[in-house]
C-alpha positions as CSV (number, residue, x, y, z in Angstrom):
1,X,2.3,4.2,13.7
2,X,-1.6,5.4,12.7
3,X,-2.6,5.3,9.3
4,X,-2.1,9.0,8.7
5,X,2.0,8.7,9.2
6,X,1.8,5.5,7.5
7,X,0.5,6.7,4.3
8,X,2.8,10.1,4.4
9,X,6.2,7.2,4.5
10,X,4.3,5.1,1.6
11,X,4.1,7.9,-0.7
12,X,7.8,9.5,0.6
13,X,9.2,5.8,-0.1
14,X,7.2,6.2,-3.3
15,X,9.0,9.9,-4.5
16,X,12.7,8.2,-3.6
17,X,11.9,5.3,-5.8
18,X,10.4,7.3,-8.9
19,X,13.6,7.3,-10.6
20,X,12.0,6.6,-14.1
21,X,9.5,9.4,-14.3
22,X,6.7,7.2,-14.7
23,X,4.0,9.6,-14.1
24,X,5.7,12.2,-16.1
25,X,3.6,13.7,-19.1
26,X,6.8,12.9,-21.2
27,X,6.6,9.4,-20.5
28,X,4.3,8.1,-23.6
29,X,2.5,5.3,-21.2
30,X,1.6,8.0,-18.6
31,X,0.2,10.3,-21.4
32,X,-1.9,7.5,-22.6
33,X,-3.3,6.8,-19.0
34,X,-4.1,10.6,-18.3
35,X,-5.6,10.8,-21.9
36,X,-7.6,7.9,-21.9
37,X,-9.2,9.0,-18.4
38,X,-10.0,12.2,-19.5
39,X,-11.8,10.8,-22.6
40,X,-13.7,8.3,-20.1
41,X,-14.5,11.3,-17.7
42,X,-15.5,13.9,-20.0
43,X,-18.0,10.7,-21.2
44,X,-19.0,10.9,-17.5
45,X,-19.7,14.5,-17.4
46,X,-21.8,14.0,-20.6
47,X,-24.2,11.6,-19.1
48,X,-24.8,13.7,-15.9
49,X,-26.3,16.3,-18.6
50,X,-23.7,18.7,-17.3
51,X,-22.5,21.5,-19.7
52,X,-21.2,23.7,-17.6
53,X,-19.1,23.9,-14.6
54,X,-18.9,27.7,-14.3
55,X,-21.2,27.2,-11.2
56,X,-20.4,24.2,-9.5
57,X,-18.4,24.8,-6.1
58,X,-15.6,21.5,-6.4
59,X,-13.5,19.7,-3.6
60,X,-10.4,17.2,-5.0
61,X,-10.0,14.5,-2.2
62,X,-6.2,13.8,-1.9
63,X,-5.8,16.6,-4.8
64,X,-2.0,16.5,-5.3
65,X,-0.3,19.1,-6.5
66,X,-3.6,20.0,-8.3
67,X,-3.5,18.4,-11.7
68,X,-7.2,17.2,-11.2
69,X,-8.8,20.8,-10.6
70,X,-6.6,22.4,-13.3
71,X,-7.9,19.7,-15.7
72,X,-11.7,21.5,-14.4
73,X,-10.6,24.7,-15.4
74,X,-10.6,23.2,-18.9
75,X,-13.8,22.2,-18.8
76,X,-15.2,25.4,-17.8
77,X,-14.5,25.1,-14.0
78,X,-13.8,28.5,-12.2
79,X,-10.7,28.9,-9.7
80,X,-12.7,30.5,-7.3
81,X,-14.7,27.5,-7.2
82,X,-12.2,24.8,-6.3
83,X,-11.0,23.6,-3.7
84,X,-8.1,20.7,-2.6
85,X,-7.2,18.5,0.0
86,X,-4.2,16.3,0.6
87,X,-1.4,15.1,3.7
88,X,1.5,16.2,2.0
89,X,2.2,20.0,2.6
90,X,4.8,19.8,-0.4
91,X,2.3,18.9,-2.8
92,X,-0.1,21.7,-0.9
93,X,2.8,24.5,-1.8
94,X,3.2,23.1,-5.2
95,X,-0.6,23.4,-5.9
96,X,-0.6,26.6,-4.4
97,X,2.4,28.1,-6.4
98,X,1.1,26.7,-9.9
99,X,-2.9,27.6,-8.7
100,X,-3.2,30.6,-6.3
101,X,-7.2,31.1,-7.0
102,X,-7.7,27.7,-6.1
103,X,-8.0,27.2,-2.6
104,X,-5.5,24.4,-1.4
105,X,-5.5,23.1,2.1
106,X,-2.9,20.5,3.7
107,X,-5.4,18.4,6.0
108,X,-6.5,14.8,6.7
109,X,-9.7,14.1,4.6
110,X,-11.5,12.0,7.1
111,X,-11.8,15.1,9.0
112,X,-12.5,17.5,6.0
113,X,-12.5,21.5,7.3
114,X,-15.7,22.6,5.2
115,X,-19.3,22.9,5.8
116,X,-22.0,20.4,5.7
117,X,-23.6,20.5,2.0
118,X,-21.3,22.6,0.7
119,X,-20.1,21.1,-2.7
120,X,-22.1,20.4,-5.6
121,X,-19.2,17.6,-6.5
122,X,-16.6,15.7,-4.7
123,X,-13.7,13.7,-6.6
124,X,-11.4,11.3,-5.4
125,X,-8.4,9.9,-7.9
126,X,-6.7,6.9,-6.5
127,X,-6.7,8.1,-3.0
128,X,-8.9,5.1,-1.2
129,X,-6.7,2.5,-2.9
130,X,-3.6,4.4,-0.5
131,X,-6.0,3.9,2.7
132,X,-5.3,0.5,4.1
133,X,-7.2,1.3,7.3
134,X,-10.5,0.5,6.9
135,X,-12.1,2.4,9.9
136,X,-10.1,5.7,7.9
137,X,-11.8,4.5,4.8
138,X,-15.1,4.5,6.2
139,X,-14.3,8.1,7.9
140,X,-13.4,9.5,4.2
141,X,-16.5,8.4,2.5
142,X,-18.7,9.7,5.3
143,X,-16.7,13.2,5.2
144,X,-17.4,13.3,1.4
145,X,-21.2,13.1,2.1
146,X,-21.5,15.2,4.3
147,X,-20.0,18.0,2.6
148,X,-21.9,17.2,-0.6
149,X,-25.2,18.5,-1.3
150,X,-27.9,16.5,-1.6
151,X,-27.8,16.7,-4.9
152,X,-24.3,16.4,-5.4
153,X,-22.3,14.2,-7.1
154,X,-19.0,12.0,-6.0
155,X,-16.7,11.2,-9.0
156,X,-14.7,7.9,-8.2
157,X,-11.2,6.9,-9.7
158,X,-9.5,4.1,-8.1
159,X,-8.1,1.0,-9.4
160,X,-10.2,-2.7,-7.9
161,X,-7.0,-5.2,-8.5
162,X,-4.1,-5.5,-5.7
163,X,-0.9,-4.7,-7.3
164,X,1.5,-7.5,-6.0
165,X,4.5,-5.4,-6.2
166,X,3.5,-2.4,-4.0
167,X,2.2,-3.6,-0.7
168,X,1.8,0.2,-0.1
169,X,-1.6,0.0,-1.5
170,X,-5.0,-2.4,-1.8
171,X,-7.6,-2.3,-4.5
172,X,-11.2,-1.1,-3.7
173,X,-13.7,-3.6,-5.4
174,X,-17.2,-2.3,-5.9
175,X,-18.8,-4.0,-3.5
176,X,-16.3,-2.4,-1.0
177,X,-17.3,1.1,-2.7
178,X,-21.0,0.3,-1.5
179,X,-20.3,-0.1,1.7
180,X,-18.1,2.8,1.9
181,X,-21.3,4.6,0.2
182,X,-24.8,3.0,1.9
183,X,-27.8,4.5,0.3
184,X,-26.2,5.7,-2.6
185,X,-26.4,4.9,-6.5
186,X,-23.4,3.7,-7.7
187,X,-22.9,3.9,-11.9
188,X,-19.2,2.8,-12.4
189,X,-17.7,1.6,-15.5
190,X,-14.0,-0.5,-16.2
191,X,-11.7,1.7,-18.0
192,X,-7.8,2.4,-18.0
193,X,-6.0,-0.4,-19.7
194,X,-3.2,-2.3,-17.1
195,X,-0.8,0.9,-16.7
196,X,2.2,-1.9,-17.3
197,X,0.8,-3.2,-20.4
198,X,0.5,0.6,-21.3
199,X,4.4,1.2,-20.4
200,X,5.6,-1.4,-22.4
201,X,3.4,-1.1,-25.4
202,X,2.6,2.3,-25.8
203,X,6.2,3.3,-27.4
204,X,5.7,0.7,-30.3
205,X,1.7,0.5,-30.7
206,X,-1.2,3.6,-29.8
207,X,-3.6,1.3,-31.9
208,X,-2.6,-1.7,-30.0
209,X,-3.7,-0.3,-26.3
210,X,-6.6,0.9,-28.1
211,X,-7.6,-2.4,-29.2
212,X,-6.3,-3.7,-25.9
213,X,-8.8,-1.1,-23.8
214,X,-11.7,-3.2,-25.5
215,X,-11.2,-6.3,-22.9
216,X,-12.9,-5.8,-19.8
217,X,-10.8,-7.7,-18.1
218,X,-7.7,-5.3,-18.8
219,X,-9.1,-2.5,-17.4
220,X,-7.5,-2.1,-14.1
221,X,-9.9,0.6,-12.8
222,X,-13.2,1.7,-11.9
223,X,-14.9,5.6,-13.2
224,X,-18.2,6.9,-12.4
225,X,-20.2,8.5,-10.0
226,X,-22.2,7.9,-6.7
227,X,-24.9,9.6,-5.5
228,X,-27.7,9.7,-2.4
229,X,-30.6,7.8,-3.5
């Protein structure tokens, strides 16, 4: 089995076991992770001086059903600017349905269908964790540059810690992410508390996760950007 149809039985395995909703909005630790990240990334966006998105042309690597690029829009993003990539043609129709000006494609990202120095940004969200193959890793990253201007930025999401109970995925430690990204500035920070400390103490104490989020060392993920030096 290649890496491509591996990952595409992970995440159906993944959609069969989902029986609790964790990754619902109306599940309170979900809505504290998605809230918290938009906080830390809105801090990103800050300190890359950027106030406005109206004219930055965007690609979502591994874009889902399009939660990430609607979450732009917010910021100032235009449709018509956007664009998404993931494996699984459902989520591709679902993006689609909810976001027709976006422009949604079903493809393999270490083989990316857009022009060299196209996009003023490129995010990722938890997609490299997914990869296990490293040569497929490698082919990612190097599609992400070279559709990215030189100027451009990469927005990174991923988590760096293994999560014992899902041998589905690995986690990405920075000094993976550099080698993924030779010649390029990394500036990632620790955020999102554990998401099963969240589950479990979200529904009795906001302030306590807050307080929690404080420790480095419960901060499951890394946020930032890299760029060409």
């Amino acid at each position: 089995m290649n890496e491509v149809e591996r990952i595409k039985e992970a995440y159906e395995r993944r959609k069969t076991k989902d029986k609790r909703g964790l990754y619902s909005y109306f599940n309170q630790g979900n809505l504290y992770i998605v809230q918290q990240r938009e906080r830390a990334l809105i801090d990103v966006l800050r300190q890359l001086e950027v106030k406005d998105l109206s004219d930055k042309r965007m690609l979502d690597v591994g874009c889902g059903s399009g939660g990430s690029l609607r979450e732009f829009i917010k910021y100032g993003a235009k449709p018509e600017n956007l664009y998404g990539i993931d494996l699984l043609w459902e989520r591709i129709e679902k993006a689609r349905q909810l976001s027709p000006s976006i422009d949604f494609r079903c493809g393999d990202a270490s083989n990316l269908p857009y022009e060299g120095d196209f996009f003023d940004m490129v995010t990722q969200f938890t997609v490299f964790t997914s990869v296990l193959d490293s040569g497929m890793k490698e082919k990612i990253a190097s599609e992400m540059l070279r559709v990215l201007k030189a100027d451009g930025t990469i927005i990174w999401y991923d988590y760096y810690i293994n999560n014992p109970w899902n041998p589905d995925v690995k986690g990405v430690k920075k000094k993976e992410i550099q080698k993924l990204f030779p010649n390029c500035v990394l500036s990632l920070k620790r955020v999102t508390l554990a998401p099963p400390i969240v589950r479990t103490l979200v529904p009795f104490s906001a302030l306590l996760c807050l307080l929690l989020e404080k420790i480095p060392f419960l901060r499951t993920h890394y946020l930032g950007t890299i760029r060409r030096k």
